[in-house]
FILO-561333 format. One line per 5 residues: their letters; for each residue x, y, z of C-alpha. Coordinates in Angstrom, 2 decimals, decimal comma, padded with zeros to 5 digits, m for minus. Example, Ala and Ser with C-alpha at 12.3 -4.5 7.8 and 13.67 -1.06 7.14 Angstrom:
<nodes>
as = 012,30:m004,50:007,80; 013,67:m001,06:007,14
</nodes>
This chain:
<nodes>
xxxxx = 087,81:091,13:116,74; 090,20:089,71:119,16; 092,98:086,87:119,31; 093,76:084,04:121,55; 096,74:084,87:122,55
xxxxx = 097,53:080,66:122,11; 095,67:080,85:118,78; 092,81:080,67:117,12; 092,30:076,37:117,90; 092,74:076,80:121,72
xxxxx = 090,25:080,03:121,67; 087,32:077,65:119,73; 087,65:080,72:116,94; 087,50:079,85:113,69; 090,39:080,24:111,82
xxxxx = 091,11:082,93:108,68; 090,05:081,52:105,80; 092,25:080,02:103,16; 093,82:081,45:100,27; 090,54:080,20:098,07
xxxxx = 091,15:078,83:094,06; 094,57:079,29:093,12; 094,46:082,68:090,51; 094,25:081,79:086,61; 097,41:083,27:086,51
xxxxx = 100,52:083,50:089,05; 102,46:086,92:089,57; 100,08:089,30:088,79; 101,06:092,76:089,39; 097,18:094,11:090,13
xxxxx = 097,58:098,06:089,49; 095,51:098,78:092,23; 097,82:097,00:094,74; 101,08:097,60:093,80; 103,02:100,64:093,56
xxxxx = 102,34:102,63:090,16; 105,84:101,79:089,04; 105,65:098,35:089,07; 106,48:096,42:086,18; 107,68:092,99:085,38
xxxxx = 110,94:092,80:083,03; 111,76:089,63:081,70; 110,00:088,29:084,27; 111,22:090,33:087,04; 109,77:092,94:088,72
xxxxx = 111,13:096,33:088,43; 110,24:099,48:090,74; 111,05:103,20:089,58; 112,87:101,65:086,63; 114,93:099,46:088,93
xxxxx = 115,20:095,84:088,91; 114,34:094,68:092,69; 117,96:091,96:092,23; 120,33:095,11:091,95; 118,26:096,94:094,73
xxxxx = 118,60:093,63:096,83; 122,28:093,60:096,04; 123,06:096,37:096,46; 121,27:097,35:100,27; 120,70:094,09:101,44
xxxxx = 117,46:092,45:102,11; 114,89:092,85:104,46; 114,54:095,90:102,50; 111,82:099,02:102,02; 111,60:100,01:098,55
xxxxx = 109,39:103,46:098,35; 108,43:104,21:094,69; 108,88:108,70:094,91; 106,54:109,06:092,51; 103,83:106,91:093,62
xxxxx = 103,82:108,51:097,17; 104,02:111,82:095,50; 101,48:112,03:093,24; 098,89:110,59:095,58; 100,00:113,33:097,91
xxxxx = 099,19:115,65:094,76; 095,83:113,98:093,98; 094,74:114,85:097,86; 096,19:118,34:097,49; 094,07:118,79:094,50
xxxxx = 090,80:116,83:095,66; 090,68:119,49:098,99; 091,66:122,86:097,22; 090,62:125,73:099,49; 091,24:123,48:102,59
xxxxx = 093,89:121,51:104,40; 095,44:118,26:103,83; 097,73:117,25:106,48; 100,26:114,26:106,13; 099,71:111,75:108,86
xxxxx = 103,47:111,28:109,51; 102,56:108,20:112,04; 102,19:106,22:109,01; 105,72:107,06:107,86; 107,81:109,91:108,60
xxxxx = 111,38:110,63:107,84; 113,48:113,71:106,93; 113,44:112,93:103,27; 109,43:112,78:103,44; 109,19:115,67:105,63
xxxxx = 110,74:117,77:102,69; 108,81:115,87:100,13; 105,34:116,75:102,05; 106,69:120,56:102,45; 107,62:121,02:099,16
xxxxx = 104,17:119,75:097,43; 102,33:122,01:099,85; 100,76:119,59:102,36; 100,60:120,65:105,97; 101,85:118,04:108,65
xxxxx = 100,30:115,89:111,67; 103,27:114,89:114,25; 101,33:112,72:117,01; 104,24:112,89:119,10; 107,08:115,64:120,36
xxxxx = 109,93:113,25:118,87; 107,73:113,45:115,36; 107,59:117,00:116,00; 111,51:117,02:116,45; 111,98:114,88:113,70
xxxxx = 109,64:117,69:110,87; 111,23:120,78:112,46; 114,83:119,50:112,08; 113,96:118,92:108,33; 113,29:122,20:108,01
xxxxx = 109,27:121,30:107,91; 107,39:124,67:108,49; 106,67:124,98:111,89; 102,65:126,61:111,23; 101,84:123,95:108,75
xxxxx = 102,43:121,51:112,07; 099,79:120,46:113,78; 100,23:118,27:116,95; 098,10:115,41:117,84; 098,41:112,92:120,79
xxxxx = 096,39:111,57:123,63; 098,91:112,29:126,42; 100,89:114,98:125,89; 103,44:115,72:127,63; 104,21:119,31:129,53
xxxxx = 107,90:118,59:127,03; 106,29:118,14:124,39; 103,10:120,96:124,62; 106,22:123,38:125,41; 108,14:122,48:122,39
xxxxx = 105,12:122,83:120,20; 104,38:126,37:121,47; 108,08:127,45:121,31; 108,02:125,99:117,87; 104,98:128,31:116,80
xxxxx = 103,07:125,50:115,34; 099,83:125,51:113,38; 097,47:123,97:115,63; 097,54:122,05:119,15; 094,85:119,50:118,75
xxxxx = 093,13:119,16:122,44; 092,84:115,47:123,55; 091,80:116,08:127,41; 091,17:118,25:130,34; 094,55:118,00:132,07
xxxxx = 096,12:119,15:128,55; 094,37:122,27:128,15; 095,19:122,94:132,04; 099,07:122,40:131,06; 098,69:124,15:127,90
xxxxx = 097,29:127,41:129,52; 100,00:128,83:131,40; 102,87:127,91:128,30; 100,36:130,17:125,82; 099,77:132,65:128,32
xxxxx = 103,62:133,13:128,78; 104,09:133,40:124,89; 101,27:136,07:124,66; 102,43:138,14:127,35; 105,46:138,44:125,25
xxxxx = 103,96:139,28:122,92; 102,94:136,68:120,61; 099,65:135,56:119,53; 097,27:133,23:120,95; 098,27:129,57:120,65
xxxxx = 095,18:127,90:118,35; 094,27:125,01:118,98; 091,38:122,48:118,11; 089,28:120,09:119,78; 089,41:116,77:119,22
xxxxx = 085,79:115,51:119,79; 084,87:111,51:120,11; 081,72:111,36:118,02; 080,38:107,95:118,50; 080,58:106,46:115,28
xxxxx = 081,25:102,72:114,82; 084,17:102,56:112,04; 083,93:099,75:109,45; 087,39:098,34:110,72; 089,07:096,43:113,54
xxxxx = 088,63:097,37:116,92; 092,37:098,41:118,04; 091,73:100,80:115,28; 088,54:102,43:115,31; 088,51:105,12:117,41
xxxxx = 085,70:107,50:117,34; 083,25:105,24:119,53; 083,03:106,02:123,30; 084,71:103,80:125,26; 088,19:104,52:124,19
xxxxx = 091,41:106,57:124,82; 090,73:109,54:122,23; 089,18:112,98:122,51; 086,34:114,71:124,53; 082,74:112,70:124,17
xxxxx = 080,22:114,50:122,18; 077,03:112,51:124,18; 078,61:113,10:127,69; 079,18:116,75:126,87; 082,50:117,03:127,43
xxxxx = 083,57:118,14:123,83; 080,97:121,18:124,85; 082,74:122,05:127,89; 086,15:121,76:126,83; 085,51:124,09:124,16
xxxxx = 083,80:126,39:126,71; 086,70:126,39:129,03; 089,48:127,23:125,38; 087,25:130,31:124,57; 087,61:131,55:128,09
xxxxx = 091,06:131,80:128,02; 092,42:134,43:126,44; 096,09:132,95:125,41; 094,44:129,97:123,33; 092,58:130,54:120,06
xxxxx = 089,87:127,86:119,38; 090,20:127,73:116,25; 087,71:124,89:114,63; 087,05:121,24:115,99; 088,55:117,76:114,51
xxxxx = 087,21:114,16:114,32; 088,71:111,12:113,67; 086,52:107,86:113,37; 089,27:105,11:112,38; 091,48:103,74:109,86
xxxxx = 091,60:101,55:106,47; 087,91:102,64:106,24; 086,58:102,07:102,52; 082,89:103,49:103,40; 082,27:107,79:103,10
xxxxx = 078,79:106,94:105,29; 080,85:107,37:108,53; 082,67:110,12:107,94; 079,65:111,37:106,51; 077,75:110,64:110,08
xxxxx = 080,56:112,11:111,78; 080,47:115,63:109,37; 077,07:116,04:110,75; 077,47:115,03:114,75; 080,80:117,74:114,45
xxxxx = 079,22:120,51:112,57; 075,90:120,42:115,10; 078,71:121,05:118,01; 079,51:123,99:116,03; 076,41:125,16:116,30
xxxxx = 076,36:124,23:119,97; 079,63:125,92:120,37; 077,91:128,64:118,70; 074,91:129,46:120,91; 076,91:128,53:124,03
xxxxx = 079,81:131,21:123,54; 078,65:132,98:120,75; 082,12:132,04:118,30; 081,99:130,94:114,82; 083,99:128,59:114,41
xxxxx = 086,45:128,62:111,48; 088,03:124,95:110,61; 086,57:121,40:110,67; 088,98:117,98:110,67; 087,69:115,06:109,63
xxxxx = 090,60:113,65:110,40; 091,90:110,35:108,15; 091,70:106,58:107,73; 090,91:106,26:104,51; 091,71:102,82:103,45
xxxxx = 094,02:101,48:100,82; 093,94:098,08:098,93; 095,42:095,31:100,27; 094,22:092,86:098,43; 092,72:092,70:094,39
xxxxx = 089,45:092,63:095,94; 089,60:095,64:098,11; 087,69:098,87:096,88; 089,17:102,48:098,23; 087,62:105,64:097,41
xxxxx = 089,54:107,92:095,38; 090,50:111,23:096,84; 088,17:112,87:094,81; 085,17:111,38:095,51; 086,42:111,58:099,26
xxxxx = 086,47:115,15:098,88; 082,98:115,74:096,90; 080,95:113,95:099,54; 082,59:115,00:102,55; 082,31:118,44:101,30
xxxxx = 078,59:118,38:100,34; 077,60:116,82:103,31; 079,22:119,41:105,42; 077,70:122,31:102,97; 074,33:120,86:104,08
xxxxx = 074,64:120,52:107,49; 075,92:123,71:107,84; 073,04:125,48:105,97; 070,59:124,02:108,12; 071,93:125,62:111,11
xxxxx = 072,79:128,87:109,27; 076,79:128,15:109,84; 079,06:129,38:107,13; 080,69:126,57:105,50; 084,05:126,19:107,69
xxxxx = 087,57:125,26:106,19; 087,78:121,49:105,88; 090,94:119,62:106,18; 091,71:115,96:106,20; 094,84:113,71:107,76
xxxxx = 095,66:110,91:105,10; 098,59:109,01:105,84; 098,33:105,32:104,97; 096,44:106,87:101,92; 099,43:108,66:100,77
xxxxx = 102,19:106,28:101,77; 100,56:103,37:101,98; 100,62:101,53:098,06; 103,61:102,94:097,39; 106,24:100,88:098,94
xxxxx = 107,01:097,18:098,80; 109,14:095,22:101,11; 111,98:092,71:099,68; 112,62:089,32:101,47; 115,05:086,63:100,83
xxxxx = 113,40:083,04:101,16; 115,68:081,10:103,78; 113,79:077,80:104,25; 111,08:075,99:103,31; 108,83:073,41:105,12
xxxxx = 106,03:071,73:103,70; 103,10:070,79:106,29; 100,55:068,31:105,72; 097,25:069,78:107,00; 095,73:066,48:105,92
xxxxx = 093,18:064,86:103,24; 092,16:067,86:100,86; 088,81:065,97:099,90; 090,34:064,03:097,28; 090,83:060,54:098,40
xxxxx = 094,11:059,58:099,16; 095,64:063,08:098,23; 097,22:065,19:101,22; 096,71:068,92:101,73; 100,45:070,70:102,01
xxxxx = 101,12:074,15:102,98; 104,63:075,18:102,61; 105,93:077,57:104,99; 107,63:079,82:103,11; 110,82:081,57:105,46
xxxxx = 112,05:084,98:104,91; 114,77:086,78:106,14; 112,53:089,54:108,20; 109,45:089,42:109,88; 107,25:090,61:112,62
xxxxx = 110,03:093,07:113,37; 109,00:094,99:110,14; 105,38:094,00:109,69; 103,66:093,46:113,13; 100,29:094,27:111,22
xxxxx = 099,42:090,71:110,53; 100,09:089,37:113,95; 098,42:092,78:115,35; 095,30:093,59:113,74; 095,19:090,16:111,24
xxxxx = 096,14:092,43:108,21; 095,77:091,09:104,48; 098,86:091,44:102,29; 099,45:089,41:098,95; 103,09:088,88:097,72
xxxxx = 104,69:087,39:093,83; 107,85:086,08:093,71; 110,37:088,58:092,30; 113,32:088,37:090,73; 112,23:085,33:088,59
xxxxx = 108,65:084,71:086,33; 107,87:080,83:086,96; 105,42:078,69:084,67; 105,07:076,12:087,62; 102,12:074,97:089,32
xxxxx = 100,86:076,69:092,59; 101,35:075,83:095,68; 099,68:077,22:099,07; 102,19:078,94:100,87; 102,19:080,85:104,00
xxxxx = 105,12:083,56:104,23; 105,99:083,69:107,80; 109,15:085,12:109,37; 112,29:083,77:111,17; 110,80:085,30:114,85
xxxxx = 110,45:082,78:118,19; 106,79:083,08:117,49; 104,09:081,12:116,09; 102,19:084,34:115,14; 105,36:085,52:113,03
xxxxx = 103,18:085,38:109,72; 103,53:087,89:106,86; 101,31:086,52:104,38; 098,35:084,23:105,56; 097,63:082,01:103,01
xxxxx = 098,44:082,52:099,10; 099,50:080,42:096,24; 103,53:080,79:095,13; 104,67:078,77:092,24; 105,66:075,58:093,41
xxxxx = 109,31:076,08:092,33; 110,13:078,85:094,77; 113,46:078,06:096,71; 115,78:079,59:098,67; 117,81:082,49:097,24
xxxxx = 114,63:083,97:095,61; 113,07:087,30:096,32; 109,71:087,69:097,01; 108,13:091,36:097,09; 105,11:091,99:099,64
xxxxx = 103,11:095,24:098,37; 101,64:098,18:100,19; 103,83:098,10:103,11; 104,83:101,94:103,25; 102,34:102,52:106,15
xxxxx = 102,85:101,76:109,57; 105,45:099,32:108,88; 108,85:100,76:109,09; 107,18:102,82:111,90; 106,26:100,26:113,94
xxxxx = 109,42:098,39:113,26; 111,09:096,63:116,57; 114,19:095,02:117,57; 112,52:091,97:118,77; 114,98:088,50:118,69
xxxxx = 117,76:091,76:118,34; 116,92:091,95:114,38; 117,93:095,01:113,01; 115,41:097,00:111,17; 115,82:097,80:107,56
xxxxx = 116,51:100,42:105,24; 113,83:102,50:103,06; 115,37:103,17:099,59; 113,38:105,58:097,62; 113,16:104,83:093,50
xxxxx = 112,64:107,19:091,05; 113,45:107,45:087,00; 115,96:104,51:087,66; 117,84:106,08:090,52; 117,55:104,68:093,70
xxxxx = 118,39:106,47:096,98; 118,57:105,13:100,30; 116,64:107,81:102,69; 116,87:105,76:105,38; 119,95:103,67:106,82
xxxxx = 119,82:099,66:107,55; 120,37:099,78:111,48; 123,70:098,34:112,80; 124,63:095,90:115,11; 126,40:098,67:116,37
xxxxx = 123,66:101,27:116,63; 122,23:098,81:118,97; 125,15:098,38:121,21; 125,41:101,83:121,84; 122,13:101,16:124,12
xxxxx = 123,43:099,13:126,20; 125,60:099,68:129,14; 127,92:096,59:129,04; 128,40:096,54:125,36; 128,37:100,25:124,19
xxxxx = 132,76:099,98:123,81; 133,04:096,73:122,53; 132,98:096,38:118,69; 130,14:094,96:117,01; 130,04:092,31:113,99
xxxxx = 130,19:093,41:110,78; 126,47:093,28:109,06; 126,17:091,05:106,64; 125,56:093,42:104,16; 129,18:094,14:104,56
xxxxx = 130,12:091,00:103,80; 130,50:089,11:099,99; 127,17:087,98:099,02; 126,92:084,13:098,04; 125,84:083,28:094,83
xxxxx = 122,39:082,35:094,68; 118,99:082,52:092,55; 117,90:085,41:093,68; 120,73:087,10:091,85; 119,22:085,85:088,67
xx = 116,19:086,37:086,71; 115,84:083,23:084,58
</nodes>
């Protein structure tokens, strides 16, 4: 898939489909979308026994609202699916101090995919050998600050790595330590089920040492030679928001056959296999995920039968879920600014004009690039009110210079929905708040975490004044007040009629 970067018209592409039949029903909160807190109370909806108006009141909107429960438990239901291997929390999808303690204390093992992730676990008191460190392009900063760390496993993206790598390990072994381990991360040449900026097991990309070039061969060669590194197993990784097993299944069997290769070539067994992540969430009602469990059987007998064949033991397995875990649980809060109905002309009915409101919201691309990146599929209700009017097809878009600014595609609101209201987007707790910018100098927003009816804010809204501390002319001058500081007006969205 890929965009015209002046739209979909001017590229002759055809453009996303509409939002279909408006739904028998408006506001539906489907359980397999929405956080497992959600519930509508007197019309509004409520997360971890909090009603989403005092939340909004209270921090402000744009606003992240993580339900610590829902995140948990499907952290739990991972732990469980893989017991007697390793399931390591993808932090790229989210990662803050509060989850890094959350993920420690349930037992989970950690992915940082950068040194600043890295910083960010270790100075949350994350154990530093349930760490493992990904990354195509690591630095010699950060591969020192892993090995000084002691972490888990160093997971080997290239040849220049493993030559920068060598001399650190060999300086902590001569001290006495013992051998850094790390992993290879082989490119097995499966075509993921997903968009193309995120697929990334096929060949002609960034990631890993190619299995069919026999690279992932020789860089595993060149680990056992050295005496200060430990290989200690091999990891995959074919993509993300993948709802079909078959390719991880595909790659189970490409990996374990280089462990046999590995094998005969240098005569080690090898001890751990990572299949790495991706496994996809829903989006949408009509989106089907695979449960952790069923992730877990198949992966697990299709690796128990590979490695039979070539009279392997049955390595350790392990798994990176990120999106998976942190994904469903969270749901961003806008407040509607404007909107602007656009006649997109005759609907078929004679004499009877097709209108899509463009629905404005206080946030935008700077806290969900997903839709303008990879043409991502989110559904949103309106909030803080129930509504019995008719629907309306409405496009949520934000208040960014940009015609790609769009949050929601195409989706039917109740035809009543003003400015004031809230509406809720769902399954925003992956990749959003990480990939969060200042673009048009918005400021990005706060993650509250709900639980029981308490609500905590784990992560700060960003100040006006965080950002002038950047910048040379204006670090000493004072910055506005936010507007959170500031008396709210009155308005619907403080209201649940």
């Amino acid at each position: 898939m890929r965009a015209h970067p002046a739209g979909p018209l001017h590229g002759n592409i055809s453009p996303p489909s509409a939002a279909g039949a408006p739904p028998a029903e408006l506001g539906v909160l489907d359980p397999q979308v929405w956080p497992r807190s959600a519930r509508r109370v007197d019309g509004e909806l409520h997360l971890g026994g909090r009603a989403v108006t005092d939340l909004a009141r209270e921090h402000g909107t744009p606003l992240f609202v993580l339900d610590e429960d829902d995140f948990r438990s499907r952290a739990a239901e991972f732990a469980a699916a893989f017991t007697g291997g390793d399931v390591h929390y993808a932090s790229k999808a989210f990662l803050c101090g509060q989850v890094a303690r959350w993920i420690a204390a349930d037992g989970l093992n950690l992915d940082a995919t950068s040194g600043n992730e890295l910083a960010v676990a270790l100075a949350a008191g994350f154990p530093a050998g349930r760490i493992a460190l990904h990354g195509n392009n690591k630095s010699l900063v950060e591969l020192r600050a892993a090995v000084d760390a002691g972490v888990g496993r160093i997971v080997l993206d290239s040849f220049d790595e493993i030559d920068r790598l060598v001399p650190l390990a060999a300086a902590r072994t001569a001290a006495g330590a013992d051998p850094v381990a790390v992993m290879i991360r082989t490119t097995v040449g499966i075509e993921a089920h997903t968009h193309e900026f995120i697929a990334t097991a096929h060949e002609d990309q960034k990631f890993g040492f190619s299995l069919a070039t026999g690279d992932a061969l020789e860089a595993a060669r060149r680990v056992v030679s050295e005496p200060a590194l430990h290989l200690a197993g091999l990891h995959s990784h074919i993509g993300s928001q993948i709802f079909d097993t078959a390719g991880f299944e595909a790659a189970a069997h490409r990996v374990v056959g280089l462990m046999g290769a590995v094998r005969e070539a240098t005569g080690q067994v090898l001890e751990e296999l990572n299949l790495g992540g991706g496994f996809g969430i829903a989006y949408l009602p009509d989106d089907d995920p695979v449960g952790a469990a069923d992730v877990a059987g198949r992966l697990r007998a299709v690796v128990a039968a590979e490695c039979a064949e070539l009279g392997l033991p049955v390595p350790r397995l392990a798994v990176e879920p990120g999106r998976a875990i942190a994904g469903p649980g969270t749901v961003t809060l806008y407040e509607i600014g404007t909107i602007k109905p656009v006649r997109l002309g005759a609907s078929g009915s004679p004499g009877t004009p097709l209108v899509r409101n463009y629905v404005s919201v206080d946030g935008g691309m700077s806290d969900n690039i997903r839709t303008a990146l990879y043409d991502a599929a989110y559904t949103c209700v309106l909030a803080n009110r129930s509504s019995d009017a008719p629907p309306a097809l409405c496009r949520v878009v934000g208040k960014h210079c940009e015609s790609g600014d769009i949050l929601v595609r195409d989706l039917w609101l109740p035809s009543d929905v003003q400015p004031g209201d809230l509406l809720a987007v769902a399954a925003t707790g992956a990749y959003c708040w990480s990939m969060a910018s200042n673009y048009n100098y918005l400021l990005k927003p706060p993650v509250v975490a709900v639980r029981d009816g308490v609500a905590t804010e784990i992560v700060r809204r960003q100040t006006l004044s965080d950002v002038f501390a950047l910048d040379a002319v204006l670090a000493d001058r004072p910055a506005p007040s936010p507007a959170i500081d500031q008396p709210a007006p009155e308005h619907p969205a403080g209201a649940t009629s």
